[in-house]
N, CA, C and O atoms as a printed pandas DataFrame, in Angstrom:
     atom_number atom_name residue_name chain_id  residue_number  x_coord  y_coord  z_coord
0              1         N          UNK        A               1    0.846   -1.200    0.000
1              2        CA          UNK        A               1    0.000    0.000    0.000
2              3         C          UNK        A               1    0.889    1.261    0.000
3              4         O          UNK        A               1    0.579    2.375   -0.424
4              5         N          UNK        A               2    2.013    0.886    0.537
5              6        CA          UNK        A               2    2.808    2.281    0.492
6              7         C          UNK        A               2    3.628    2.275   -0.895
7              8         O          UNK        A               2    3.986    3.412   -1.203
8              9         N          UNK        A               3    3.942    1.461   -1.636
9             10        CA          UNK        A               3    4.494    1.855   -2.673
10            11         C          UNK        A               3    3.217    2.170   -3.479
11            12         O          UNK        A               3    3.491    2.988   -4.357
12            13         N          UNK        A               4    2.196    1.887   -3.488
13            14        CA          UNK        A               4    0.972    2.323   -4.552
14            15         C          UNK        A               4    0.701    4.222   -4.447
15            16         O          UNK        A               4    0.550    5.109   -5.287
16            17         N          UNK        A               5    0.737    4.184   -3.351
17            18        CA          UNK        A               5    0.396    5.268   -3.320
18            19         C          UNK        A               5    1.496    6.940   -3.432
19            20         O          UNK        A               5    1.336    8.156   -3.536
20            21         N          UNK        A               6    2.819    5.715   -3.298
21            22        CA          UNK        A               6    3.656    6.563   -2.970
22            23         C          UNK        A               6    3.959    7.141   -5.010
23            24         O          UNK        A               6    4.231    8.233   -5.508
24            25         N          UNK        A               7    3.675    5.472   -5.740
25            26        CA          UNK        A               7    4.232    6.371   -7.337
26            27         C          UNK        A               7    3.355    6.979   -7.617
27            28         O          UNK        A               7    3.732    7.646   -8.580
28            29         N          UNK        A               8    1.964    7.305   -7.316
29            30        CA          UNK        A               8    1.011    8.001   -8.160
30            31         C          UNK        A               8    1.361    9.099   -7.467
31            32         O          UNK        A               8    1.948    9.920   -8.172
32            33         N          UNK        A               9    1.217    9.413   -6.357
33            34        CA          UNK        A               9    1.735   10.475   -5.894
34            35         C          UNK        A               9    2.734   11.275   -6.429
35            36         O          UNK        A               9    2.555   12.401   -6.894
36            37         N          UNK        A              10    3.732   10.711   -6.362
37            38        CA          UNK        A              10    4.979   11.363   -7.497
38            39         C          UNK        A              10    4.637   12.101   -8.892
39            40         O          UNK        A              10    4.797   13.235   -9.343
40            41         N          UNK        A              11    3.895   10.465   -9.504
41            42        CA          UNK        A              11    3.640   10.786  -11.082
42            43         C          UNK        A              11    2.280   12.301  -11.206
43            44         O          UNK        A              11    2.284   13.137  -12.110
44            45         N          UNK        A              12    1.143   12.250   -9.893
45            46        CA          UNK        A              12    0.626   13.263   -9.999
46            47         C          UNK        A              12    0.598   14.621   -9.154
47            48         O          UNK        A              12   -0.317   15.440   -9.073
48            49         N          UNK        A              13    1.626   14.627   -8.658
49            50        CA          UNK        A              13    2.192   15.611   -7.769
50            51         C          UNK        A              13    2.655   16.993   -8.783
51            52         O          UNK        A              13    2.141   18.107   -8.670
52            53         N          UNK        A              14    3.810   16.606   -9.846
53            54        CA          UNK        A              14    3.857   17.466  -10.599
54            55         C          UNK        A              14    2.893   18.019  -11.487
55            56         O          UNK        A              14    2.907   19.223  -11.747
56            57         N          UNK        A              15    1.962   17.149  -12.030
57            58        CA          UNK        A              15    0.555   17.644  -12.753
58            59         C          UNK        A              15   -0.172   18.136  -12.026
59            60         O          UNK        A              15   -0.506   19.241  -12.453
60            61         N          UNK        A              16   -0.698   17.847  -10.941
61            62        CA          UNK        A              16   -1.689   18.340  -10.287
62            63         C          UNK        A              16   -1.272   19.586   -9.597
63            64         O          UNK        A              16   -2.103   20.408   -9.212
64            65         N          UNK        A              17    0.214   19.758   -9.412
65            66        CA          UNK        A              17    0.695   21.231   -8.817
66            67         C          UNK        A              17    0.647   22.272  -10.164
67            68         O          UNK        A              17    0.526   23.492  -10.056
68            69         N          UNK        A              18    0.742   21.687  -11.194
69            70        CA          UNK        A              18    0.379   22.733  -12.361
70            71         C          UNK        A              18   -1.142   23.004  -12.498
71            72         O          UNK        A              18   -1.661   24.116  -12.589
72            73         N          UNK        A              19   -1.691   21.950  -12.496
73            74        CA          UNK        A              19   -3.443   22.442  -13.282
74            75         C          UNK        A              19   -3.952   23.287  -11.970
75            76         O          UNK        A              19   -4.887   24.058  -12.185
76            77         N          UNK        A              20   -3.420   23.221  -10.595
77            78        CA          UNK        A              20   -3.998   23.869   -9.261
78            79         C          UNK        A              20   -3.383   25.558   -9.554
79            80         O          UNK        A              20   -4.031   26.604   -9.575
80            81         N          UNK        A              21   -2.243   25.388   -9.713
81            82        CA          UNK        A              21   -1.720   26.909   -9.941
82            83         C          UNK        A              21   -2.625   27.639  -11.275
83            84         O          UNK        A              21   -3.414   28.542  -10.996
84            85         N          UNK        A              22   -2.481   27.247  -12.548
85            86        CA          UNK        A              22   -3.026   27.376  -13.673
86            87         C          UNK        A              22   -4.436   27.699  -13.551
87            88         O          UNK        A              22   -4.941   28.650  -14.147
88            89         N          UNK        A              23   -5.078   26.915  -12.785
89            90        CA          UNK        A              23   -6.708   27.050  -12.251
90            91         C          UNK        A              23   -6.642   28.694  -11.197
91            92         O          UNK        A              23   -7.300   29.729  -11.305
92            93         N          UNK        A              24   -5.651   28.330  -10.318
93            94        CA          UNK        A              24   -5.804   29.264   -9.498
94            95         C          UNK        A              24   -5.749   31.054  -10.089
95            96         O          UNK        A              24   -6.446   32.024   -9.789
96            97         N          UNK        A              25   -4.642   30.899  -10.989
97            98        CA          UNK        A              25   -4.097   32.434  -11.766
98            99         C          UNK        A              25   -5.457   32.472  -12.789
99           100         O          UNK        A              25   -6.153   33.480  -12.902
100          101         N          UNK        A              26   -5.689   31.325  -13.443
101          102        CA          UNK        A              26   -7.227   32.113  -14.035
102          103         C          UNK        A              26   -8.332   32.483  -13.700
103          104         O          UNK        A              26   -9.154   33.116  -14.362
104          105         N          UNK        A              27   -8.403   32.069  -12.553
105          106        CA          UNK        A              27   -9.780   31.909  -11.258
106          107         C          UNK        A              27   -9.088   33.483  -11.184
107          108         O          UNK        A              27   -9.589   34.168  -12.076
108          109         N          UNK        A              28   -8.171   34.181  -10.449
109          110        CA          UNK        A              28   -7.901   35.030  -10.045
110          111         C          UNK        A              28   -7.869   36.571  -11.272
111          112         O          UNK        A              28   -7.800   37.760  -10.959
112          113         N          UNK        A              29   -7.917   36.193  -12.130
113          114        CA          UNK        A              29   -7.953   37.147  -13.301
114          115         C          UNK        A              29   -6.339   37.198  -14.127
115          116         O          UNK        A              29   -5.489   36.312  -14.213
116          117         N          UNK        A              30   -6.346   38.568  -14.649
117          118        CA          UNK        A              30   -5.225   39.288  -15.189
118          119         C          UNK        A              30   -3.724   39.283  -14.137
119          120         O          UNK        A              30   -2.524   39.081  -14.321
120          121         N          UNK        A              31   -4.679   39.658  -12.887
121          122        CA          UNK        A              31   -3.677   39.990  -11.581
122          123         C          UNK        A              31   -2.187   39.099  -11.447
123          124         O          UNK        A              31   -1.026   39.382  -11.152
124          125         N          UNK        A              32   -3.039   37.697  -11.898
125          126        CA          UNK        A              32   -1.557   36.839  -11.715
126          127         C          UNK        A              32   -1.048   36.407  -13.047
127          128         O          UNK        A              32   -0.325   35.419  -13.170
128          129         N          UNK        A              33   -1.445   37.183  -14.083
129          130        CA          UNK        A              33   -1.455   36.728  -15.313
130          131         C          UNK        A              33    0.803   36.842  -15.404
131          132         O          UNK        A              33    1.546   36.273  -16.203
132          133         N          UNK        A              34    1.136   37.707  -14.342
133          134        CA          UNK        A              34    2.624   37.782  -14.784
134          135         C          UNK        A              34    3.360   36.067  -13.951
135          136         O          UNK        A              34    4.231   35.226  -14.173
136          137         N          UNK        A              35    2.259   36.392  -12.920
137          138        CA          UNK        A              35    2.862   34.530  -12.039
138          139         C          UNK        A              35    2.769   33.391  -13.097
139          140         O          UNK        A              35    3.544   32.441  -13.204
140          141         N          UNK        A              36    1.943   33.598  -13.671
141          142        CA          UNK        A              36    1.892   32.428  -14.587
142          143         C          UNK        A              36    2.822   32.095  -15.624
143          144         O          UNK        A              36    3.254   31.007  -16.004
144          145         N          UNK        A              37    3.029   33.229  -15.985
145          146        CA          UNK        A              37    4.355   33.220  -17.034
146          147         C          UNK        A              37    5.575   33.385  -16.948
147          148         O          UNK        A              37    6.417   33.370  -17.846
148          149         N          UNK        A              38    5.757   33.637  -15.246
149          150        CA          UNK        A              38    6.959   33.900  -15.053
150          151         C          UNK        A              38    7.445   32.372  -14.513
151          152         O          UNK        A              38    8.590   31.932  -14.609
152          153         N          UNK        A              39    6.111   31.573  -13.835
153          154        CA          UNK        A              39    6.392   29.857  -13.917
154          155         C          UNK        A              39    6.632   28.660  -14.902
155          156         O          UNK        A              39    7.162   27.550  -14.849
156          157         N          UNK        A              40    5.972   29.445  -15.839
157          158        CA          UNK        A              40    6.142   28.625  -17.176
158          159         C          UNK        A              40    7.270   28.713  -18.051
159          160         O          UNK        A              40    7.579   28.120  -19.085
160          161         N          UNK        A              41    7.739   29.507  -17.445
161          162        CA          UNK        A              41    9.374   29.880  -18.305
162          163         C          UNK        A              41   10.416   29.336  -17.714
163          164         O          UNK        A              41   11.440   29.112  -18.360
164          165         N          UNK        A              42   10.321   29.061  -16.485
165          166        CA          UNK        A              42   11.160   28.227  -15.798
166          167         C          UNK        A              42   10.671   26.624  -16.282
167          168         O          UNK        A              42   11.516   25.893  -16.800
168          169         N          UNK        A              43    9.168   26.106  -16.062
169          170        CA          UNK        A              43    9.367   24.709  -15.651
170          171         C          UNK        A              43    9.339   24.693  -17.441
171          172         O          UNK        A              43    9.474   23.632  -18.051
């Protein structure tokens, strides 16, 4: 049980920390429109 949970975790840790941010800066408007792009240029 701990390795099951431990690879999905991994494998959706990085996706799900993007679509939460991504959701969050469009939920929020224009305002974070520079956060968003200033994350996406890095990852």
């Amino acid at each position: 049980m701990s390795t099951e949970p431990t690879s999905i975790e991994g494998s959706v840790t990085p996706p799900t920390s993007i679509n939460f941010e991504n959701s969050g800066v469009r939920a929020s408007g224009q305002t974070k429109g520079t956060t968003r792009k200033r994350k996406a240029v890095p990852q």
